[in-house]
mmCIF entry with sequence, helices, sheets and N, C-alpha, C, O atoms, coordinates in Angstrom:
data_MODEL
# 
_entry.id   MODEL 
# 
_entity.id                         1 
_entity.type                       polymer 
_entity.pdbx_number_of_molecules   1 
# 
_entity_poly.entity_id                      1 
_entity_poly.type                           'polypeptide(L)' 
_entity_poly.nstd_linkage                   no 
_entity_poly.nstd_monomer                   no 
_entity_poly.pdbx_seq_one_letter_code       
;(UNK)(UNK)(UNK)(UNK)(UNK)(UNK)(UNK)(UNK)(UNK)(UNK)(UNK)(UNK)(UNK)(UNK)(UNK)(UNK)
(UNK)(UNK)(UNK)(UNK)(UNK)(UNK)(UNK)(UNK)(UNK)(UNK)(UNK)(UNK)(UNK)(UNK)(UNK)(UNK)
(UNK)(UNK)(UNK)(UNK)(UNK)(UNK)(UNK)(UNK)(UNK)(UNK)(UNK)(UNK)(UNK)(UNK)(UNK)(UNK)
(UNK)
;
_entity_poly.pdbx_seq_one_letter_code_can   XXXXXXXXXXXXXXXXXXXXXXXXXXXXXXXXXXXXXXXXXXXXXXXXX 
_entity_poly.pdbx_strand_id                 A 
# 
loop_
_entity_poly_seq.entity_id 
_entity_poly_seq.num 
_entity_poly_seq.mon_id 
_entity_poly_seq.hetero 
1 1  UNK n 
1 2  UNK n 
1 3  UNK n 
1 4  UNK n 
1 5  UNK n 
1 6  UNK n 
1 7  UNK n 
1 8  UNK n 
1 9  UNK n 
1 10 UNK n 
1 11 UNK n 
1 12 UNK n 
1 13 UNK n 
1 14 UNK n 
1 15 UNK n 
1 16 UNK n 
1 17 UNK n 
1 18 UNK n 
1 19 UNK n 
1 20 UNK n 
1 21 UNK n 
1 22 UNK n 
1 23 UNK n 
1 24 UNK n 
1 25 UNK n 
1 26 UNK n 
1 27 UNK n 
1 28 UNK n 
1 29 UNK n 
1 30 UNK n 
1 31 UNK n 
1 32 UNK n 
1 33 UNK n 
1 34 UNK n 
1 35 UNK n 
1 36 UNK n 
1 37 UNK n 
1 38 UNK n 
1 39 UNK n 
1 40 UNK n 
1 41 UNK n 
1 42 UNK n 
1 43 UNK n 
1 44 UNK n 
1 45 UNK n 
1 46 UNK n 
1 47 UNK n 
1 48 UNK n 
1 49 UNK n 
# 
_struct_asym.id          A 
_struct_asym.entity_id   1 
# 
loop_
_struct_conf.conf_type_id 
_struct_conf.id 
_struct_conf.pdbx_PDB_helix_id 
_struct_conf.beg_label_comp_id 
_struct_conf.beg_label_asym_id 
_struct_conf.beg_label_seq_id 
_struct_conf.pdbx_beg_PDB_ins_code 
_struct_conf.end_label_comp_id 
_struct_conf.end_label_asym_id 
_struct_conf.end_label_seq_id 
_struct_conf.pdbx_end_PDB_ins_code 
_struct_conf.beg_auth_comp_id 
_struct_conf.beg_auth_asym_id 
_struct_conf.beg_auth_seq_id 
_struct_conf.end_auth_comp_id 
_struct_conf.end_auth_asym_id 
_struct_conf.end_auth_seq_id 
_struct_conf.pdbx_PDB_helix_class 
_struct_conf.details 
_struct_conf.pdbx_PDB_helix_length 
HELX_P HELX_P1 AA1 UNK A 3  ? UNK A 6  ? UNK A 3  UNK A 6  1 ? 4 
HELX_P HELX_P2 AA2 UNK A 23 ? UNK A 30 ? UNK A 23 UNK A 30 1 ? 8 
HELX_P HELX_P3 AA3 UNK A 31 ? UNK A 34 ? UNK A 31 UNK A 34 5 ? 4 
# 
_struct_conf_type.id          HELX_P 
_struct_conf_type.criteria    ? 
_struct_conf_type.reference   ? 
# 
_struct_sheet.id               AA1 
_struct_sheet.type             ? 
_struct_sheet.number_strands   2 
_struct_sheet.details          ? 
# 
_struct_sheet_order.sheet_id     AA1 
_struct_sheet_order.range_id_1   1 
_struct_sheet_order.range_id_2   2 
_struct_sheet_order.offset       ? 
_struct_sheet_order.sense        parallel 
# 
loop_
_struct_sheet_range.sheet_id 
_struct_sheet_range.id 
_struct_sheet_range.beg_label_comp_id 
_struct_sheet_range.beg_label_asym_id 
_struct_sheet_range.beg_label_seq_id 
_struct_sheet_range.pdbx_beg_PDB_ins_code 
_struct_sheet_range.end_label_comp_id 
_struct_sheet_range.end_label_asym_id 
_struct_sheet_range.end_label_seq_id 
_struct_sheet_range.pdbx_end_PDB_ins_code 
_struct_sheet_range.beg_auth_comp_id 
_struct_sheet_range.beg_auth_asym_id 
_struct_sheet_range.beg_auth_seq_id 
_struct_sheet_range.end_auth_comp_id 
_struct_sheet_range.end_auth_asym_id 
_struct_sheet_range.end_auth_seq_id 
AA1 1 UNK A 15 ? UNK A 19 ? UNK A 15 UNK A 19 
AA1 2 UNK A 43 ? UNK A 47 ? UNK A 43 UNK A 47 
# 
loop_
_atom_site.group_PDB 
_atom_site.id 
_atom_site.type_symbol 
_atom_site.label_atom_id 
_atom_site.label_alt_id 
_atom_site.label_comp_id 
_atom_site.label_asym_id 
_atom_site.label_entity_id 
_atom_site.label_seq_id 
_atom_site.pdbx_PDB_ins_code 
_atom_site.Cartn_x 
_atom_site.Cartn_y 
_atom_site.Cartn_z 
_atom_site.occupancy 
_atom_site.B_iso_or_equiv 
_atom_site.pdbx_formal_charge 
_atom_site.auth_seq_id 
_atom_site.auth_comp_id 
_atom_site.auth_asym_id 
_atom_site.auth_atom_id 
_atom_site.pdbx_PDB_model_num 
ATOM 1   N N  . UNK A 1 1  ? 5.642  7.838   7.736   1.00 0.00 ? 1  UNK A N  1 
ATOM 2   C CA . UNK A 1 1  ? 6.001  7.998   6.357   1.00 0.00 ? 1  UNK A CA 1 
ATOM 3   C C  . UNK A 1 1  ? 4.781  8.518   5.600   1.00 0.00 ? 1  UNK A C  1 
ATOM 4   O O  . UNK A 1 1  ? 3.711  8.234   6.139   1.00 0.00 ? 1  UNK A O  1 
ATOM 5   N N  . UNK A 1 2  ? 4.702  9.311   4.315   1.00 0.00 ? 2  UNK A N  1 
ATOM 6   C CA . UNK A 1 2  ? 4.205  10.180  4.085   1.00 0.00 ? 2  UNK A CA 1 
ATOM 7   C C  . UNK A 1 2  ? 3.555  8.686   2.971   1.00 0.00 ? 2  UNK A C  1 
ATOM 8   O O  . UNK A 1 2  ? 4.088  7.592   2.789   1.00 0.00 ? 2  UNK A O  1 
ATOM 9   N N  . UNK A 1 3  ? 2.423  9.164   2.486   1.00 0.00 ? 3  UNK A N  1 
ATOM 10  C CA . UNK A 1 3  ? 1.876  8.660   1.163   1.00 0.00 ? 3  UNK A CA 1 
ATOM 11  C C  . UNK A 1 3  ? 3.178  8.421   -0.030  1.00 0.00 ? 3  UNK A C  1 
ATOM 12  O O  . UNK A 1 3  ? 3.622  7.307   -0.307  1.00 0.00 ? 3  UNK A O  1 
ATOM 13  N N  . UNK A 1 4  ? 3.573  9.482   -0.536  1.00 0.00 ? 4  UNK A N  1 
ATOM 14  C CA . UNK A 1 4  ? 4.363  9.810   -1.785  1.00 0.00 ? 4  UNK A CA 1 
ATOM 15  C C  . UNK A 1 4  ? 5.717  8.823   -1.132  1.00 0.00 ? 4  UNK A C  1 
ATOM 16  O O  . UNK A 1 4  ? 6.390  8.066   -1.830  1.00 0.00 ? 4  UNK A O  1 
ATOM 17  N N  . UNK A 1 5  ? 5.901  9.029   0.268   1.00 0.00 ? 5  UNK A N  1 
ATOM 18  C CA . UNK A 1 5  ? 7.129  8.238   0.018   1.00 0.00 ? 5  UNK A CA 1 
ATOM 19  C C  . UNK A 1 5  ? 6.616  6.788   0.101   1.00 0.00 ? 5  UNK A C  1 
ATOM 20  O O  . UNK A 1 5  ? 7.550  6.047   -0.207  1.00 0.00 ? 5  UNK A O  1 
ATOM 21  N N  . UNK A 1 6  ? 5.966  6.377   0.272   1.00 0.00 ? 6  UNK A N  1 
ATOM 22  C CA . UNK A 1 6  ? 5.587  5.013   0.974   1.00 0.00 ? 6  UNK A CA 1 
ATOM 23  C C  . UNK A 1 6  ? 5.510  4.409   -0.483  1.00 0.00 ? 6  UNK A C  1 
ATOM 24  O O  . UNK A 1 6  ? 6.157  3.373   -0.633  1.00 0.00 ? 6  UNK A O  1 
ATOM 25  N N  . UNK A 1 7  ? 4.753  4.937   -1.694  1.00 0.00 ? 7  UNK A N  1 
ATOM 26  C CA . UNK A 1 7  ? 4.465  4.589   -2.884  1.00 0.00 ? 7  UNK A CA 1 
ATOM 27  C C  . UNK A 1 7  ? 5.726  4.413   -3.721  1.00 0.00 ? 7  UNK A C  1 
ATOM 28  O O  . UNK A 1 7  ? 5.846  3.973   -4.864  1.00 0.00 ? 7  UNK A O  1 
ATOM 29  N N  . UNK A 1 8  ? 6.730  4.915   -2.771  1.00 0.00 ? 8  UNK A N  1 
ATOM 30  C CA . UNK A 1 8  ? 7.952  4.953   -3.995  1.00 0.00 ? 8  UNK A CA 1 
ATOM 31  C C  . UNK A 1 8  ? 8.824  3.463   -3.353  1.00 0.00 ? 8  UNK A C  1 
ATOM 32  O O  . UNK A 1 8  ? 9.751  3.007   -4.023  1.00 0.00 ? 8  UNK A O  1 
ATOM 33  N N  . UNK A 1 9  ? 8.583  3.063   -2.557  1.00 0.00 ? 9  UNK A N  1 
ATOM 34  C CA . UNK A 1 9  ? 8.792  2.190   -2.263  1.00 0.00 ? 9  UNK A CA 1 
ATOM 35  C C  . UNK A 1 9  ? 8.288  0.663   -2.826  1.00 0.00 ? 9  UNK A C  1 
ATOM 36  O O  . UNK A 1 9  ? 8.924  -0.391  -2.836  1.00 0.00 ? 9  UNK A O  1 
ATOM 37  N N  . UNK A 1 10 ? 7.317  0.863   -3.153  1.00 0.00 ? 10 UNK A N  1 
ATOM 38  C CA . UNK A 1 10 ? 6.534  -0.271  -3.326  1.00 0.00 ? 10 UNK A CA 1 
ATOM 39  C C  . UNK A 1 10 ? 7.187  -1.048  -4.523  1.00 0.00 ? 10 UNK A C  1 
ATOM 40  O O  . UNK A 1 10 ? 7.622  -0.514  -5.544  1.00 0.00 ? 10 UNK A O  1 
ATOM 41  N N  . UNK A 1 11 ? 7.190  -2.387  -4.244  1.00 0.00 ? 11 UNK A N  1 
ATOM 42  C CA . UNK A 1 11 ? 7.778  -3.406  -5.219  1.00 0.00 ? 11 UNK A CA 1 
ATOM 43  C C  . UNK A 1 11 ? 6.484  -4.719  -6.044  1.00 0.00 ? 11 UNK A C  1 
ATOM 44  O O  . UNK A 1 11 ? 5.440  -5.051  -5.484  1.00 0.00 ? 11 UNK A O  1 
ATOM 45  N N  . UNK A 1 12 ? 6.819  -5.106  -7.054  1.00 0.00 ? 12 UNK A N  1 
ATOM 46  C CA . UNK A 1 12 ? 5.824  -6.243  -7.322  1.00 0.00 ? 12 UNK A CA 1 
ATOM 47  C C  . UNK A 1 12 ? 6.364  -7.361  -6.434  1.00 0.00 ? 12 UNK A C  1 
ATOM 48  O O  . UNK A 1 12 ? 7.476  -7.700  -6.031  1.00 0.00 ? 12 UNK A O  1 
ATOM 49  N N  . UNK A 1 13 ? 4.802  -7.898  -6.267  1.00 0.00 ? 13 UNK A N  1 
ATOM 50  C CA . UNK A 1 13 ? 4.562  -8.887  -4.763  1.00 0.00 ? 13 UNK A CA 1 
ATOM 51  C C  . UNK A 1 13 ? 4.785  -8.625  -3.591  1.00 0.00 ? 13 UNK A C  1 
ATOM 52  O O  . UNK A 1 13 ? 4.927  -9.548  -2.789  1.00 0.00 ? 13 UNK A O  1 
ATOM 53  N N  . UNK A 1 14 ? 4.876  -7.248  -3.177  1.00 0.00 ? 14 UNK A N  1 
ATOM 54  C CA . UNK A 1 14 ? 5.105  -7.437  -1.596  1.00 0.00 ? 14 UNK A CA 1 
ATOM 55  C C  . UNK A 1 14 ? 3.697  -7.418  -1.050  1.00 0.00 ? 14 UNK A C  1 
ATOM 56  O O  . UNK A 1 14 ? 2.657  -7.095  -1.623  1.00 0.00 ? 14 UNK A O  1 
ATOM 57  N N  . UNK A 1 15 ? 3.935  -7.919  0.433   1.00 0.00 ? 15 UNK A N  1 
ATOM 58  C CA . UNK A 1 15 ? 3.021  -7.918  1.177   1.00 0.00 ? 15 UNK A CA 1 
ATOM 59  C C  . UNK A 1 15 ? 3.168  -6.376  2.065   1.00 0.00 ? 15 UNK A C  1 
ATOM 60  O O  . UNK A 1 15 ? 4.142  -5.922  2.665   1.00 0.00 ? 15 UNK A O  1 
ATOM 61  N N  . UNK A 1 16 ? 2.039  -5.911  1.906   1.00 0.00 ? 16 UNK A N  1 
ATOM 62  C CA . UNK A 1 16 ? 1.735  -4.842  2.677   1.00 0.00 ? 16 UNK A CA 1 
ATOM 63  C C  . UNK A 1 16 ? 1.659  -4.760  3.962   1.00 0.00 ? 16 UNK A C  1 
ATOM 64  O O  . UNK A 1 16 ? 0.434  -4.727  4.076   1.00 0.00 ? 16 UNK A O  1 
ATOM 65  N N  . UNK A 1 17 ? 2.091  -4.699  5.089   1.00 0.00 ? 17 UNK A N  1 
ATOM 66  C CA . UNK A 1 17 ? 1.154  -4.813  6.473   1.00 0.00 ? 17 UNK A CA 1 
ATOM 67  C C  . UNK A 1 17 ? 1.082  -3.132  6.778   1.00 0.00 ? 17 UNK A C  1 
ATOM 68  O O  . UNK A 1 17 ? 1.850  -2.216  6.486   1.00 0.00 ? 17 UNK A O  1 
ATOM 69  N N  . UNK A 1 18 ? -0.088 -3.175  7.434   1.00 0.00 ? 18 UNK A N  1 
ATOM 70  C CA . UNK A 1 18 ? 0.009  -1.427  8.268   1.00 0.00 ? 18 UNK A CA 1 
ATOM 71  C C  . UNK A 1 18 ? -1.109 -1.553  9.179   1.00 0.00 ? 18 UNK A C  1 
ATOM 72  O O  . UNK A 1 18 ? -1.914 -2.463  9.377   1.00 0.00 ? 18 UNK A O  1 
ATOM 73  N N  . UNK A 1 19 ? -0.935 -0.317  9.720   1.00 0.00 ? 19 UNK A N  1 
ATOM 74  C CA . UNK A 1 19 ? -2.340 -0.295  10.887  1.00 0.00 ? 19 UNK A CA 1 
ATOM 75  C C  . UNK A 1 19 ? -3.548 -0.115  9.723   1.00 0.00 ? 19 UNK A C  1 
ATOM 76  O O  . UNK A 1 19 ? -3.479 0.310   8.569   1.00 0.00 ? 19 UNK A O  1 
ATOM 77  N N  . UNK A 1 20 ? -4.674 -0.615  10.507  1.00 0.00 ? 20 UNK A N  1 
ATOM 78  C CA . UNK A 1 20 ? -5.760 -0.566  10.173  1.00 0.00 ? 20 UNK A CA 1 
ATOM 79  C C  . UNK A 1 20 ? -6.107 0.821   9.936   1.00 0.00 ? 20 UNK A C  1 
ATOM 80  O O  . UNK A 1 20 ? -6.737 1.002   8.894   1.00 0.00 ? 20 UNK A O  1 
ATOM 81  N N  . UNK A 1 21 ? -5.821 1.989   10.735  1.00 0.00 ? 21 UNK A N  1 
ATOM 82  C CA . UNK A 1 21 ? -6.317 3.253   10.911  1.00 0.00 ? 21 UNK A CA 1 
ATOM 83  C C  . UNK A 1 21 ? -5.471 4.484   10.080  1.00 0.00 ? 21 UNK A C  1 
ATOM 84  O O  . UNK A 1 21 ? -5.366 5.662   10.421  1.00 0.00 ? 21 UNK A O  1 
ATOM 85  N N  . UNK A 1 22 ? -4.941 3.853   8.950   1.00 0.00 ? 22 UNK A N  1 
ATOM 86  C CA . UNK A 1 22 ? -3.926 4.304   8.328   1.00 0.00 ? 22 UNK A CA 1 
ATOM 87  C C  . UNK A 1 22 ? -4.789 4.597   7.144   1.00 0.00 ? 22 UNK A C  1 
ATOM 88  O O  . UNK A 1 22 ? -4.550 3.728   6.305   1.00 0.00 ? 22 UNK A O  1 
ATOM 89  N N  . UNK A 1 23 ? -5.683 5.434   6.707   1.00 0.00 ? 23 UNK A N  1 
ATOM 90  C CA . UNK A 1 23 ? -6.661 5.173   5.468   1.00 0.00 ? 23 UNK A CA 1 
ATOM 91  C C  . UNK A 1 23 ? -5.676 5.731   4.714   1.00 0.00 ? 23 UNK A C  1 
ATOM 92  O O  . UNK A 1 23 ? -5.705 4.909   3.798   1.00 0.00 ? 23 UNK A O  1 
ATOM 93  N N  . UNK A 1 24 ? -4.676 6.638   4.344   1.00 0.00 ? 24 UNK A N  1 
ATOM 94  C CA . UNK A 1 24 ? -4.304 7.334   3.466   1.00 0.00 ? 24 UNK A CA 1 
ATOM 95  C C  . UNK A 1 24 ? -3.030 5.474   2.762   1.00 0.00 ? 24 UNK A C  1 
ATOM 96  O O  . UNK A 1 24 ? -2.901 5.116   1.591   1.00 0.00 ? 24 UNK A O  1 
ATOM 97  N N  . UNK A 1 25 ? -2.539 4.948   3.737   1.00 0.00 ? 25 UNK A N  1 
ATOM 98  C CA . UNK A 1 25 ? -1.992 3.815   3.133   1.00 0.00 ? 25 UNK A CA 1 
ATOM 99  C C  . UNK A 1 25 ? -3.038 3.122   2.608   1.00 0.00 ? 25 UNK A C  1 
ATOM 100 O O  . UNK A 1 25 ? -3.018 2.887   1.399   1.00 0.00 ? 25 UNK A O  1 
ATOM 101 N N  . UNK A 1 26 ? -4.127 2.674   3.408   1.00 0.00 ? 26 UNK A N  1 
ATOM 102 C CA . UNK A 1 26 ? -5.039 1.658   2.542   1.00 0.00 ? 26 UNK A CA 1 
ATOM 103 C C  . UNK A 1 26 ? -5.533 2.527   1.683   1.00 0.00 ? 26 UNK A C  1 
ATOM 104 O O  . UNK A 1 26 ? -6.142 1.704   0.999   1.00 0.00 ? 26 UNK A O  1 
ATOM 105 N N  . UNK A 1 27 ? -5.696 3.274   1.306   1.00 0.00 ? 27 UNK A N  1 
ATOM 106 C CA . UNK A 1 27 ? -6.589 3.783   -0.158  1.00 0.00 ? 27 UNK A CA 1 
ATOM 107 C C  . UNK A 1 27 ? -5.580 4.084   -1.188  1.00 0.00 ? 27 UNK A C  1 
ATOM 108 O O  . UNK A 1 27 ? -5.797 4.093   -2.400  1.00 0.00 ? 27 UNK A O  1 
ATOM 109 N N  . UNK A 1 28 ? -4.443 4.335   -0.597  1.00 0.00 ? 28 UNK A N  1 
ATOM 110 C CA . UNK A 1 28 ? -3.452 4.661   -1.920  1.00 0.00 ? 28 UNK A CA 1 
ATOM 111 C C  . UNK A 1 28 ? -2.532 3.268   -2.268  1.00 0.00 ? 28 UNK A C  1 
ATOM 112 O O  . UNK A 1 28 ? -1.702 3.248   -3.177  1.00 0.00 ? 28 UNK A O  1 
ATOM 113 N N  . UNK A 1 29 ? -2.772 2.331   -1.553  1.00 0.00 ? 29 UNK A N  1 
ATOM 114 C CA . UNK A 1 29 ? -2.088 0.896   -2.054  1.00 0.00 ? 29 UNK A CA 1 
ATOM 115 C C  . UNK A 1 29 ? -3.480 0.308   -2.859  1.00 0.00 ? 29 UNK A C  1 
ATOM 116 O O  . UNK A 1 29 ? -3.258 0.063   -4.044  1.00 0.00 ? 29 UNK A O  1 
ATOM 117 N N  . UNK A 1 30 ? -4.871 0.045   -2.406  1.00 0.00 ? 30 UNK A N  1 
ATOM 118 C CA . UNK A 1 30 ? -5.664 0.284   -3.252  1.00 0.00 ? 30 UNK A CA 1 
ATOM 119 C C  . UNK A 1 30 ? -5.578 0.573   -4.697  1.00 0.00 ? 30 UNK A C  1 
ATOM 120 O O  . UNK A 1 30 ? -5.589 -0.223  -5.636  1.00 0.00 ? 30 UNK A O  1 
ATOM 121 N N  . UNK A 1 31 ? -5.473 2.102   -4.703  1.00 0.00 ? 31 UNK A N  1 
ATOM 122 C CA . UNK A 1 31 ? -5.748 2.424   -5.850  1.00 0.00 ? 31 UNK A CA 1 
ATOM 123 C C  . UNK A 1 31 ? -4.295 2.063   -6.912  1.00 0.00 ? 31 UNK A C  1 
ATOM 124 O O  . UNK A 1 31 ? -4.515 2.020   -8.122  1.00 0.00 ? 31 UNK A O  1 
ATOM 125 N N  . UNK A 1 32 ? -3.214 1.878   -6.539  1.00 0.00 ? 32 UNK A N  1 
ATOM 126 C CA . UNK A 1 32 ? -1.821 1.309   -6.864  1.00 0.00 ? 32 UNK A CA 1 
ATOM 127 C C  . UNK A 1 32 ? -2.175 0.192   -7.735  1.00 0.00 ? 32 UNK A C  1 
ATOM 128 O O  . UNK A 1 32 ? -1.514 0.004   -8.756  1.00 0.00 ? 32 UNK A O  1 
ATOM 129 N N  . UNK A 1 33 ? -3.460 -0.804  -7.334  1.00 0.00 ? 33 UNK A N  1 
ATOM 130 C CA . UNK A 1 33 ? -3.405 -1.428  -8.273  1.00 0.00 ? 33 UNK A CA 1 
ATOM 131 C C  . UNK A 1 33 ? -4.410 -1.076  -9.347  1.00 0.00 ? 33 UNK A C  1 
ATOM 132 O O  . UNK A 1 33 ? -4.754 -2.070  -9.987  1.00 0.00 ? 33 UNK A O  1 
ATOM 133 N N  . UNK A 1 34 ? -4.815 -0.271  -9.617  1.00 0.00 ? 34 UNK A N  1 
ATOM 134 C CA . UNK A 1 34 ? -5.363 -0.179  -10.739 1.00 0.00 ? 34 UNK A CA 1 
ATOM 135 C C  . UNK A 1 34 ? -4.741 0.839   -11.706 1.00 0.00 ? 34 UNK A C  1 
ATOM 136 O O  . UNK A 1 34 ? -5.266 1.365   -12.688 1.00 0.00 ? 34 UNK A O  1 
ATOM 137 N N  . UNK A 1 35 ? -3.536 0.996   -11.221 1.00 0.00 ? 35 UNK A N  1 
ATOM 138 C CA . UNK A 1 35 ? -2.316 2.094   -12.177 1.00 0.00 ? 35 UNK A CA 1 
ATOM 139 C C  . UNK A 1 35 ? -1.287 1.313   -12.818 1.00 0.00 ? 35 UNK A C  1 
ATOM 140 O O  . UNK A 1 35 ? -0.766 0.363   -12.233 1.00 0.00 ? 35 UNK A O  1 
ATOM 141 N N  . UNK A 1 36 ? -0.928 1.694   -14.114 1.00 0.00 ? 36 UNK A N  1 
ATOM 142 C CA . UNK A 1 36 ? -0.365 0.705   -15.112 1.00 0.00 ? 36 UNK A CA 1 
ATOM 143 C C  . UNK A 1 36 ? 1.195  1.005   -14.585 1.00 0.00 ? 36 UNK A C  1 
ATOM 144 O O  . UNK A 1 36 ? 2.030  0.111   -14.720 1.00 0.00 ? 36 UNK A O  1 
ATOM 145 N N  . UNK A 1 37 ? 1.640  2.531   -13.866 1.00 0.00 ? 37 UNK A N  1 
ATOM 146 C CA . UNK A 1 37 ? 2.661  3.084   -13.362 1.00 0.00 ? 37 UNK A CA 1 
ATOM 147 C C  . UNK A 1 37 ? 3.130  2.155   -11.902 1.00 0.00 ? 37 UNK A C  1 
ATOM 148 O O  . UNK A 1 37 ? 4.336  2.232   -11.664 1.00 0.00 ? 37 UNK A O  1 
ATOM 149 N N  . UNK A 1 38 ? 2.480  1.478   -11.122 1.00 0.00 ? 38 UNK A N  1 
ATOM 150 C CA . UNK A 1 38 ? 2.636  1.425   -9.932  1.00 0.00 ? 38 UNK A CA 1 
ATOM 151 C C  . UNK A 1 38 ? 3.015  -0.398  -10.077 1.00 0.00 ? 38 UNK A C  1 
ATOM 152 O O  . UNK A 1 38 ? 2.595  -1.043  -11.038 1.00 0.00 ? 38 UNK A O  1 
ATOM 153 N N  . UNK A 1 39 ? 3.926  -1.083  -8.872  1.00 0.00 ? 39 UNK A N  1 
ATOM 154 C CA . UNK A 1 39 ? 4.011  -2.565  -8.896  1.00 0.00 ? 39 UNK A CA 1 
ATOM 155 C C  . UNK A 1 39 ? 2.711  -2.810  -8.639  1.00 0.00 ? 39 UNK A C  1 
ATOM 156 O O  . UNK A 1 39 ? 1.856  -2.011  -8.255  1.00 0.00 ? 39 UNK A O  1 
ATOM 157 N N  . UNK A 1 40 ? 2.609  -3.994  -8.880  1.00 0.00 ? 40 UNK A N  1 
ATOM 158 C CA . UNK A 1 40 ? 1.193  -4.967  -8.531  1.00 0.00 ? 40 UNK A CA 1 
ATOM 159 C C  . UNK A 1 40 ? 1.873  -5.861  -6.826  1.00 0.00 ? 40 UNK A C  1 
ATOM 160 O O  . UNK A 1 40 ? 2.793  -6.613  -6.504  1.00 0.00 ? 40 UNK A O  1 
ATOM 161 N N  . UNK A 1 41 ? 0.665  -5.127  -6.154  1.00 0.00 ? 41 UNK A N  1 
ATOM 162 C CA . UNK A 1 41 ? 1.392  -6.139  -5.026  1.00 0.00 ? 41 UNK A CA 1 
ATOM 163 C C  . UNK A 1 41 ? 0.761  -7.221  -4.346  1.00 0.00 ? 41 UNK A C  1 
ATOM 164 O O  . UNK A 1 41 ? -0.380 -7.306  -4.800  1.00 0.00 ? 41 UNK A O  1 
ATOM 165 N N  . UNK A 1 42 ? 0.929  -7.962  -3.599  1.00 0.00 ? 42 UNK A N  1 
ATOM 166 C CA . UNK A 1 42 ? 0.072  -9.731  -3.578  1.00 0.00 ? 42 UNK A CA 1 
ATOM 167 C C  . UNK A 1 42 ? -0.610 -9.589  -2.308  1.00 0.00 ? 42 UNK A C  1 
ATOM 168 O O  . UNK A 1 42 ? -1.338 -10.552 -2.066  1.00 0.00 ? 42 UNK A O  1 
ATOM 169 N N  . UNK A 1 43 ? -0.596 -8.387  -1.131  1.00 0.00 ? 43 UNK A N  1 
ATOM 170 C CA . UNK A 1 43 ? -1.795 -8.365  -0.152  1.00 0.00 ? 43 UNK A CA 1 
ATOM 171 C C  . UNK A 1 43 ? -1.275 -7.790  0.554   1.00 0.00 ? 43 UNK A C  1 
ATOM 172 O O  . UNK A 1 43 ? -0.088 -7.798  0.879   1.00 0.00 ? 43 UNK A O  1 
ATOM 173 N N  . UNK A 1 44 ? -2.521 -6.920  1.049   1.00 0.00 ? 44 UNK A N  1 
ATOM 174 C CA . UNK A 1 44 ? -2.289 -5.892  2.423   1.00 0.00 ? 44 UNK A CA 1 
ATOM 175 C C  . UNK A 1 44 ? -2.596 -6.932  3.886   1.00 0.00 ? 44 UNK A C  1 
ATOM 176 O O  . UNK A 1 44 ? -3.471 -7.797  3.872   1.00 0.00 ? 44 UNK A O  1 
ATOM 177 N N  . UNK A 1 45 ? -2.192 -6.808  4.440   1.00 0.00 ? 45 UNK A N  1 
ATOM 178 C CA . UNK A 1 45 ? -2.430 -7.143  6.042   1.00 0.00 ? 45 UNK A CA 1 
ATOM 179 C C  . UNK A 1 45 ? -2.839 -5.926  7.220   1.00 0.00 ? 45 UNK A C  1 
ATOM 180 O O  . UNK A 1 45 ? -1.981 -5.116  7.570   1.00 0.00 ? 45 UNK A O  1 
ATOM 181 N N  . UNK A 1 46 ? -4.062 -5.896  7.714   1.00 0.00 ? 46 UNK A N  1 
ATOM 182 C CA . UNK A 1 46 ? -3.868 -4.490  8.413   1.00 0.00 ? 46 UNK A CA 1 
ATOM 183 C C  . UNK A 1 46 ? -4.197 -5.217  10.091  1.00 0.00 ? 46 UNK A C  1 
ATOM 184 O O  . UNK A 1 46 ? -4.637 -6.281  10.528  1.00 0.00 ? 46 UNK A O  1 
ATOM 185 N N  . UNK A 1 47 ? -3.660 -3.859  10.668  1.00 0.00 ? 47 UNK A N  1 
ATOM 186 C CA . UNK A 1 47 ? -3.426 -4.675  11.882  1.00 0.00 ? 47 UNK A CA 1 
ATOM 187 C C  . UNK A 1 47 ? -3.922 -3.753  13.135  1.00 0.00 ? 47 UNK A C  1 
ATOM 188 O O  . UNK A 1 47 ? -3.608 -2.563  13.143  1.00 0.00 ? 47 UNK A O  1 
ATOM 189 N N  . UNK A 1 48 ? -4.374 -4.077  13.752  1.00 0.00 ? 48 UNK A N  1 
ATOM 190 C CA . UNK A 1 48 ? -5.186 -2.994  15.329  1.00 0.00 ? 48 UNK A CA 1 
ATOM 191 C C  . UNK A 1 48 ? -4.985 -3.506  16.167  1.00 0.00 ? 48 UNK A C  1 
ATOM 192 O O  . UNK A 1 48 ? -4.250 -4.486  16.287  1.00 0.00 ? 48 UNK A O  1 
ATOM 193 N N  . UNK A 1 49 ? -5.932 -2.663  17.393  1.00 0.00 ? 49 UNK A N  1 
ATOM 194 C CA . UNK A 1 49 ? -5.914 -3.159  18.844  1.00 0.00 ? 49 UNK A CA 1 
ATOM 195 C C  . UNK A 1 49 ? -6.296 -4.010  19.015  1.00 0.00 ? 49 UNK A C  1 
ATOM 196 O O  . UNK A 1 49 ? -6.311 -4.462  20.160  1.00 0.00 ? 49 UNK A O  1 
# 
């Protein structure tokens, strides 16, 4: 799933999980919270080998 769609998804309080090696998810859920446009969500979980 692409950035743009992944963001349209996003709800207040969910928990995030994704791979660790996913920077374009961790930096754009990141920056999600500091946008007045985007849910506030309650934690990423990232996950590897």
């Amino acid at each position: 799933m692409t950035l743009d769609n992944y963001l349209s998804h996003l709800e207040n309080g969910d928990l995030v999980i994704t791979p660790g090696d996913r920077e374009d998810i961790v930096v754009g859920t990141l920056s999600s919270l500091f946008s007045k446009t985007f849910p506030n969500i309650s934690g990423i979980l990232l996950t590897g080998g």
